[in-house]
KEKE-3310 file (N, C-alpha, C; in steps of 0.2 Angstrom, whole numbers, plus 5000, padded with zeros to 4 digits):
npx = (4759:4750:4755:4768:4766:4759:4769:4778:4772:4773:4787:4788:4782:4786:4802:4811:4825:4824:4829:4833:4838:4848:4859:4860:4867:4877:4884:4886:4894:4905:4912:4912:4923:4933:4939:4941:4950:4958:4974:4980:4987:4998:5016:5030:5032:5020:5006:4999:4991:4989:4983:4970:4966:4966:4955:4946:4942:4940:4927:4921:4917:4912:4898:4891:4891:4882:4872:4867:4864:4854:4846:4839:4834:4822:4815:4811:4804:4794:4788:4781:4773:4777:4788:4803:4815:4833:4845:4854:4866:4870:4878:4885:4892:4902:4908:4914:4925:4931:4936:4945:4955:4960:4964:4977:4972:4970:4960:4946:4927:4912:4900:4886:4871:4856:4840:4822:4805:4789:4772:4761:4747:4737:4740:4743:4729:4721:4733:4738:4736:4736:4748:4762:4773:4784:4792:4793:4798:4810:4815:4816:4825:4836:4836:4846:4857:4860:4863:4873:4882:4878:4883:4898:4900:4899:4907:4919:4919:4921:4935:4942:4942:4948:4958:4959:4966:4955:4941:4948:4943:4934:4927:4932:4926:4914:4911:4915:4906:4895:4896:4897:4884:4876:4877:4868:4862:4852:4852:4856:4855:4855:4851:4839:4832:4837:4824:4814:4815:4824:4829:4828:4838:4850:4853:4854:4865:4875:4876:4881:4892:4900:4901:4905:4919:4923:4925:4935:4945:4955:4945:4932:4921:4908:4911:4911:4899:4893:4895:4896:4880:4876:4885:4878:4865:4868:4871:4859:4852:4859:4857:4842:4841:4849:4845:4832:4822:4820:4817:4804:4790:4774:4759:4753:4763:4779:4798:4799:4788:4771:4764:4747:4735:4723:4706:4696)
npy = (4917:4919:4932:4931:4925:4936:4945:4936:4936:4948:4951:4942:4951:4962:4964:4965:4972:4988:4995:5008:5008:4997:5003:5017:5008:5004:5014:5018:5009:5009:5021:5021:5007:5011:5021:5015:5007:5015:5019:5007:5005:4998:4998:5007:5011:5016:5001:4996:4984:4979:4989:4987:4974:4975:4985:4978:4968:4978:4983:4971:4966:4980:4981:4967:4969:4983:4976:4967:4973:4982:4976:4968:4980:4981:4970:4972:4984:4979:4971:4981:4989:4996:5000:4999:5009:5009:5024:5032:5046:5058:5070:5069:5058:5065:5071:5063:5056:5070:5071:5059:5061:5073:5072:5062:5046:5044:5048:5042:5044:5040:5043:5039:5035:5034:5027:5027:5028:5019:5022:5008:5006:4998:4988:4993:4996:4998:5002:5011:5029:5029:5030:5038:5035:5042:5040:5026:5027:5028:5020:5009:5010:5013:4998:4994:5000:4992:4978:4981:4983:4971:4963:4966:4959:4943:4942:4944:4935:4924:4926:4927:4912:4908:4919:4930:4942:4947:4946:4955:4967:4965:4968:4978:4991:4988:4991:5004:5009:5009:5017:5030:5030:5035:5048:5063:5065:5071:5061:5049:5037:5043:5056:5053:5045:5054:5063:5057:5051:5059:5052:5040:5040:5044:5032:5021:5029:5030:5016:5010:5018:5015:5001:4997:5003:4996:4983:4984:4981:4970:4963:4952:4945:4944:4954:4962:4966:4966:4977:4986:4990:4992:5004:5012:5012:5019:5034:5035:5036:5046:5058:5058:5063:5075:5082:5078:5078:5093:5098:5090:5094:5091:5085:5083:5091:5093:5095:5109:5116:5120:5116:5105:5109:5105:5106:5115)
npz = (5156:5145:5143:5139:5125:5118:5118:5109:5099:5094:5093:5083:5072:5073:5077:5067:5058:5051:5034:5034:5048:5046:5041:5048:5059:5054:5049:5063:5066:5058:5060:5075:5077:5072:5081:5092:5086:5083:5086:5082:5071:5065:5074:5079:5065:5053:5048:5034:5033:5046:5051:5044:5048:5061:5062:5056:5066:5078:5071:5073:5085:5089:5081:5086:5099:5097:5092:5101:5114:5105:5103:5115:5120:5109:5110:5127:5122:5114:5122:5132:5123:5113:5098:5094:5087:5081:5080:5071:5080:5070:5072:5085:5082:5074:5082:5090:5081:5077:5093:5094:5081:5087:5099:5096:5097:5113:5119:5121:5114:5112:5105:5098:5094:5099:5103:5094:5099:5092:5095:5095:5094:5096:5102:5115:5121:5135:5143:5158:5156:5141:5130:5123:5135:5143:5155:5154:5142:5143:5151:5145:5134:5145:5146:5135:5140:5153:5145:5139:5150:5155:5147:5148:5162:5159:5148:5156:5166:5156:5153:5163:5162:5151:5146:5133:5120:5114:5120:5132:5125:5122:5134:5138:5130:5130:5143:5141:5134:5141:5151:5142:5137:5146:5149:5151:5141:5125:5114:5119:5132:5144:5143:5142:5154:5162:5160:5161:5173:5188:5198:5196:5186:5193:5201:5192:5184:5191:5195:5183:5181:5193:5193:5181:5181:5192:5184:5177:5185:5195:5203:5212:5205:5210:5224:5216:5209:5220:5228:5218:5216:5229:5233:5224:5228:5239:5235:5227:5240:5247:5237:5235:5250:5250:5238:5228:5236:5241:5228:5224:5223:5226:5229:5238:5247:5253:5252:5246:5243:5246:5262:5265:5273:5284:5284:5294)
capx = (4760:4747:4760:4774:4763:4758:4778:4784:4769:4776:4792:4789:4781:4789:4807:4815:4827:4824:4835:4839:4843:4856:4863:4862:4871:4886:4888:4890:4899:4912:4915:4917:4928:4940:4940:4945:4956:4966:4981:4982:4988:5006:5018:5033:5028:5014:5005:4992:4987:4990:4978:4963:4963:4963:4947:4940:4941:4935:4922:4916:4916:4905:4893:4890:4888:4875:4867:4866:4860:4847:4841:4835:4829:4817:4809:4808:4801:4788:4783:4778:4768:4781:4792:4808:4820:4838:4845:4863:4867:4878:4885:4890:4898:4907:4912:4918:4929:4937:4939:4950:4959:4962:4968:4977:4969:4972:4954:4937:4921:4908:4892:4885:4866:4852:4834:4816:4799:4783:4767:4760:4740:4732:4745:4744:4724:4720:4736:4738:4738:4737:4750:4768:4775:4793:4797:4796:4803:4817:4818:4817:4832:4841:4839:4852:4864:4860:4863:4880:4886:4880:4892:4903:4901:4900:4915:4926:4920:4926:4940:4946:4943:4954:4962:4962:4964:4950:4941:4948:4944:4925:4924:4933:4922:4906:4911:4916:4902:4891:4896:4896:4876:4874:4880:4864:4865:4845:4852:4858:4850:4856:4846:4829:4831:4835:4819:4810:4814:4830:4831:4831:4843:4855:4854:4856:4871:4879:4876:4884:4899:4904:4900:4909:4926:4928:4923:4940:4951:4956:4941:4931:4912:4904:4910:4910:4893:4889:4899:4890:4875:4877:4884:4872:4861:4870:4870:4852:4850:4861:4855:4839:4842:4853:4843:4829:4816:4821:4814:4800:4785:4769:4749:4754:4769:4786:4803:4798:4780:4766:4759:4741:4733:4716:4701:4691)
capy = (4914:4925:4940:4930:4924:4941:4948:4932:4938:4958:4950:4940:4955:4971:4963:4963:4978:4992:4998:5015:5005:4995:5010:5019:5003:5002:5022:5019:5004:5011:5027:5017:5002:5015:5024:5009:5004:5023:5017:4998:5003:4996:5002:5013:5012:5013:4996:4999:4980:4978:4992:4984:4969:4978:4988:4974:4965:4980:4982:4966:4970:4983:4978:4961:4974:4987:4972:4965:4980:4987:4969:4970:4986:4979:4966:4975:4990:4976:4970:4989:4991:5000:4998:5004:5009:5012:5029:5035:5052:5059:5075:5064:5055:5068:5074:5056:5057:5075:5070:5056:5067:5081:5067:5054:5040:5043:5048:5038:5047:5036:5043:5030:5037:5031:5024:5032:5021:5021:5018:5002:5009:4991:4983:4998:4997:4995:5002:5015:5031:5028:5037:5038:5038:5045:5034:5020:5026:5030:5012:5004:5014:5007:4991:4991:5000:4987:4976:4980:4979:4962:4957:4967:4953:4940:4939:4945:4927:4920:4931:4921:4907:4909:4926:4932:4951:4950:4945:4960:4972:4968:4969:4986:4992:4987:4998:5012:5012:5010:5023:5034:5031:5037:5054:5066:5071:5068:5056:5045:5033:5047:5062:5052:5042:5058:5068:5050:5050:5061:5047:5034:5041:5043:5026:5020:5033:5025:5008:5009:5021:5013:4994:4998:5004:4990:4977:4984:4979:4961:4960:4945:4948:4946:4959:4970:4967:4969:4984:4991:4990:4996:5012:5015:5015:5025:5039:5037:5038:5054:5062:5061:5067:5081:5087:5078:5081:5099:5099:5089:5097:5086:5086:5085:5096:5090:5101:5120:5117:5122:5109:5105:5111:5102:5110:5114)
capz = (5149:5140:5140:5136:5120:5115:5117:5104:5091:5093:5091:5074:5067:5073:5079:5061:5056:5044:5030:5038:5055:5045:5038:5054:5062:5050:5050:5070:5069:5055:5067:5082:5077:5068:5086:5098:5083:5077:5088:5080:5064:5068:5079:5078:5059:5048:5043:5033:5033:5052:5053:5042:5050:5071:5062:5057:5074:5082:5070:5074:5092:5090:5078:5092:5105:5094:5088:5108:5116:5103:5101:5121:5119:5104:5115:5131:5121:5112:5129:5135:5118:5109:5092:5095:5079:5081:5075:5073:5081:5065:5077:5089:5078:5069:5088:5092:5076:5080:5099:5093:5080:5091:5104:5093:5101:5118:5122:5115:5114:5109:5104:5090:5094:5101:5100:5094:5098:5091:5099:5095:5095:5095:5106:5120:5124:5143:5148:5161:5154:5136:5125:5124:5141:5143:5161:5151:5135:5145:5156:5137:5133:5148:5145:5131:5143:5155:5143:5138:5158:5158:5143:5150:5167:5155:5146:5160:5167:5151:5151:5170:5161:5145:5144:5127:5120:5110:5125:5136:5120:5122:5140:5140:5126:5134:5150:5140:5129:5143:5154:5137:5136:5153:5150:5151:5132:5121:5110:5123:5139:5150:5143:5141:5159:5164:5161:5162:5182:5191:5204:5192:5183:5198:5203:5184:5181:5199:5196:5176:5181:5197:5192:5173:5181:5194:5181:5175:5191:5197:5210:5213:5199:5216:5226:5212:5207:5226:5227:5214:5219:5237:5232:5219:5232:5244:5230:5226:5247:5248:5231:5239:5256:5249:5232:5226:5244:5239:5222:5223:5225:5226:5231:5247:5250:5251:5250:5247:5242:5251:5264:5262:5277:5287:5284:5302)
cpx = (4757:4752:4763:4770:4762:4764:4777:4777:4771:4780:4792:4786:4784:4798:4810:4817:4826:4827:4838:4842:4848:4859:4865:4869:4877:4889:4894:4896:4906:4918:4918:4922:4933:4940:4943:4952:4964:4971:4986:4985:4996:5009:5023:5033:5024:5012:4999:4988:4987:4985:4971:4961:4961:4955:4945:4938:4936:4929:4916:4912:4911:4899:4889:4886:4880:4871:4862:4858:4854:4842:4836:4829:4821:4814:4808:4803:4792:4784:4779:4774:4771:4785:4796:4813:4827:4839:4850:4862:4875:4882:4889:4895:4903:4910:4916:4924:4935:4941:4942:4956:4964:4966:4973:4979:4969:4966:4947:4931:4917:4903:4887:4877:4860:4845:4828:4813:4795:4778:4763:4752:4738:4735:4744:4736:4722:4725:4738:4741:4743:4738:4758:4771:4784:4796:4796:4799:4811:4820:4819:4823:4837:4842:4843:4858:4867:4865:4870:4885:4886:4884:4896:4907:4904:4907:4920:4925:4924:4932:4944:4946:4950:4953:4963:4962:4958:4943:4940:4947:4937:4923:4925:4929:4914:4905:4910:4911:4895:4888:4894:4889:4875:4874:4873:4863:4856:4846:4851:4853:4852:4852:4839:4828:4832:4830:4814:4809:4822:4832:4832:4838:4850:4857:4857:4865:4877:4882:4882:4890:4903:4905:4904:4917:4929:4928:4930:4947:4950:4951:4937:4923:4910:4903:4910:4901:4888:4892:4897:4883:4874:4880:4883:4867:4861:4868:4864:4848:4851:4859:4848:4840:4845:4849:4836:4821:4817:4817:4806:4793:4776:4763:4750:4760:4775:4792:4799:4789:4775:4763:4752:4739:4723:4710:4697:4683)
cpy = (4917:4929:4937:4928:4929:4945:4942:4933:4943:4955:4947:4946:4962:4971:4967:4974:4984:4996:5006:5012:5003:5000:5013:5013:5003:5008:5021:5014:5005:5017:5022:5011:5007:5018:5020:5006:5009:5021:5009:5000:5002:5001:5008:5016:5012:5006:4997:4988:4977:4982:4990:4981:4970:4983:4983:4970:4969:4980:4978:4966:4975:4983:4971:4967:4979:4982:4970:4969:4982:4982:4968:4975:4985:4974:4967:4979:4987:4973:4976:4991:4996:4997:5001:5002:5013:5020:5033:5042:5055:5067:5073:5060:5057:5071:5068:5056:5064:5074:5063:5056:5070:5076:5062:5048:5039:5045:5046:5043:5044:5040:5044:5035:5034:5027:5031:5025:5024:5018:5015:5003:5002:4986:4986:4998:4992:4996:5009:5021:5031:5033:5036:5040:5038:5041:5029:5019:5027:5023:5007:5005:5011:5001:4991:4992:4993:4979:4975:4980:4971:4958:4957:4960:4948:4936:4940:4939:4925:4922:4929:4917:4904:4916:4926:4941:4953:4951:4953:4966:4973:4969:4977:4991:4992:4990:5004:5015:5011:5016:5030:5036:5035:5044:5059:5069:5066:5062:5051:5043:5040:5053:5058:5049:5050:5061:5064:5053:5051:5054:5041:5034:5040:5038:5022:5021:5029:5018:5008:5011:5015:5006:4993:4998:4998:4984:4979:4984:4973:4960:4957:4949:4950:4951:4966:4972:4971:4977:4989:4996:4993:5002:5015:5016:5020:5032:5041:5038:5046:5061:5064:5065:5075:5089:5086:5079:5089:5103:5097:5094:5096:5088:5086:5088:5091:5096:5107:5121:5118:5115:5109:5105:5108:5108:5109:5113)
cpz = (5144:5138:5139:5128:5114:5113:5110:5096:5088:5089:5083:5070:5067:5073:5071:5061:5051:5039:5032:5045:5052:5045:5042:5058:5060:5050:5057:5070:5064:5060:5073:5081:5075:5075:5090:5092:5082:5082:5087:5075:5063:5075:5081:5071:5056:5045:5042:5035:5040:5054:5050:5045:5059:5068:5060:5061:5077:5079:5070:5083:5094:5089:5082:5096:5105:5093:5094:5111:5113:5101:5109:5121:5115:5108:5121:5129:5118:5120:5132:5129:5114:5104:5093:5087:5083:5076:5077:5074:5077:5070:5081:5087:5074:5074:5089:5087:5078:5085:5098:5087:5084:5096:5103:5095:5107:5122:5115:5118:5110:5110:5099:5091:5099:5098:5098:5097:5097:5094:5095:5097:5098:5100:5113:5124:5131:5147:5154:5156:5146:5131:5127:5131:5143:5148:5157:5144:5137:5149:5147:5135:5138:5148:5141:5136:5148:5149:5140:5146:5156:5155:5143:5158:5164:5153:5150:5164:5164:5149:5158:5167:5156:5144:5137:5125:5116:5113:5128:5132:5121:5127:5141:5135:5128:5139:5148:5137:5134:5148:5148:5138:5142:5153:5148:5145:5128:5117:5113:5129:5142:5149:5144:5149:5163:5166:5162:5170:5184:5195:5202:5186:5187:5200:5198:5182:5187:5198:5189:5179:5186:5196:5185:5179:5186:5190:5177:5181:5191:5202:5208:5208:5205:5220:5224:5210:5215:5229:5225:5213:5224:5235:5227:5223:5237:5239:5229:5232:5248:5242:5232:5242:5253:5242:5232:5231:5243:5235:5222:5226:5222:5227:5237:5250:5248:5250:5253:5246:5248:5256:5265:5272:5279:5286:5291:5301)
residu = (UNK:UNK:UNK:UNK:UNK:UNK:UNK:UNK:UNK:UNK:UNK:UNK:UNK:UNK:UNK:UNK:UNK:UNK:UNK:UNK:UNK:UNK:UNK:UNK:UNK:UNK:UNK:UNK:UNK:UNK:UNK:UNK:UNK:UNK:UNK:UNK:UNK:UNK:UNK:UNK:UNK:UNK:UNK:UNK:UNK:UNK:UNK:UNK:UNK:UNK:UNK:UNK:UNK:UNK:UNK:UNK:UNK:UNK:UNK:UNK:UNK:UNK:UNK:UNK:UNK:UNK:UNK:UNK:UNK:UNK:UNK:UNK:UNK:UNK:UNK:UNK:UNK:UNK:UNK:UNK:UNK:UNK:UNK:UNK:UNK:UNK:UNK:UNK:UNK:UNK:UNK:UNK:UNK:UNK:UNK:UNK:UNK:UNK:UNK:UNK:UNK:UNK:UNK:UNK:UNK:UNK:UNK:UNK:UNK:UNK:UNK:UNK:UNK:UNK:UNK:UNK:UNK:UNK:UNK:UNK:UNK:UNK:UNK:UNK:UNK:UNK:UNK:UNK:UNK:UNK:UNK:UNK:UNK:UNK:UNK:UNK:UNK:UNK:UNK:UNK:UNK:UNK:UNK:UNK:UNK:UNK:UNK:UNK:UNK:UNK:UNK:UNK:UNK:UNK:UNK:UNK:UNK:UNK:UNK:UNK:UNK:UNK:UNK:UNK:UNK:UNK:UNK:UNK:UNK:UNK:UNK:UNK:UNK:UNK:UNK:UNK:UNK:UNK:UNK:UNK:UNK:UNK:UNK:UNK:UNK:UNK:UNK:UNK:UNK:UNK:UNK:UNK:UNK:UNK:UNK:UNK:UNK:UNK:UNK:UNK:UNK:UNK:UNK:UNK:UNK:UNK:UNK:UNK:UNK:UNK:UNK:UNK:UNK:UNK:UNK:UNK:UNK:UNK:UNK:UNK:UNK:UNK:UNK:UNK:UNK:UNK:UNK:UNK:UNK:UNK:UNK:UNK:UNK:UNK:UNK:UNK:UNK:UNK:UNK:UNK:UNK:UNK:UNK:UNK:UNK:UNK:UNK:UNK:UNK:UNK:UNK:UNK:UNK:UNK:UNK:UNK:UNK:UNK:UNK:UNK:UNK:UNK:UNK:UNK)
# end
């Protein structure tokens, strides 16, 4: 009860957005709605007002989703004694742009940005290891990705319920843009969970890919989510066995490393 106390004072004082985060936000959310929308602007003809209003659908779709995500992120990251600030990655965004150009509109390439955090001096004493710590800058970072799966769950519920496309626009949205995160790149969840923790990134990268593209088939949530899970673990099982007991090399041996030998 104490810690949840101490999160909802971070939260009144730290949660609020800051004028470069909008900025960054609208940047991302202008790129990305015009990308899931550049094949709405009518059909076999040009309609310019047919295509304003599919960007502004999607825009809205995204901006819900950025808002989502990087609103998790900001109260896991206050729990762990961190401030996290969004932060649009403008190359990625002017690659996102080309690569739906260059393809027109038959391939999305989302990548909107990611997070910074700051460490939170007064809030952080007494914790292991006091100072910015990368495995947990990088588990803060997934919680948004997290975070867009479970919308992705979500509405594919209400999306059995009443079928609508606006509906099956933000579930497919929510896969594609969370697989996107996962991709080992510094902006993104996938570079920082990478360097954070290999093995958690495996599991991570697993869980999102393989749980994203059946949440895009007719199978039952259940056994998708169960699905999911199970071979993400297998992966994270054989990625061990196969690489990670390789690499490692610990105080006490392991892999290639020396083993630590009894003194007589």
């Amino acid at each position: 009860m104490q810690r949840w106390v101490d999160v909802q004072g971070k939260i009144k004082q730290y949660f609020s957005f800051k004028k470069k985060e909008l900025r960054d936000i609208l940047a991302s959310v202008v790129v990305l709605s015009f990308i899931i929308s550049f094949t709405q602007w009518g059909g076999d003809y040009f309609s310019f007002t047919s295509g304003v209003f599919n960007w502004f659908n999607s825009a809205i779709i995204v901006l819900f989703v950025l808002l989502a995500t990087n609103s998790v992120q900001r109260i896991v990251g206050l729990y762990m004694g961190y401030e996290v600030e969004y932060q649009a990655w403008m190359t990625g965004l002017v690659i996102s742009l080309l690569a739906v150009f260059l393809s027109r509109g038959t391939v999305w390439v989302l990548f909107p940005g990611g997070i910074i955090v700051h460490h939170l001096s007064a809030h952080r004493v007494g914790h292991h290891r006091y100072g910015l710590d990368y495995y947990k800058y990088s588990l803060i970072s997934f919680s948004g990705t997290l975070a867009a799966l479970f919308l992705a769950i979500v509405f594919r519920l209400i999306g059995a319920i009443s079928s609508s496309k606006l509906v099956d626009s933000l579930v497919f949205f929510c896969v594609v843009y969370a697989i996107y995160d996962m991709l080992p790149l510094p902006a993104l969840t996938g570079g920082k969970l990478f360097f954070g923790s290999r093995m958690m990134y495996v599991f991570g990268a697993s869980l999102v890919i393989i749980t994203g593209a059946l949440l895009l088939t007719d199978l039952n949530i259940f056994l998708i989510l169960c699905l999911g899970i199970s071979l993400a673990i297998i992966c994270w099982v054989l990625y061990y066995i196969g690489v990670e007991r390789f690499l490692w090399k610990g105080p006490y041996g392991g892999g290639y490393a020396p083993k630590w030998s009894k003194k007589k």
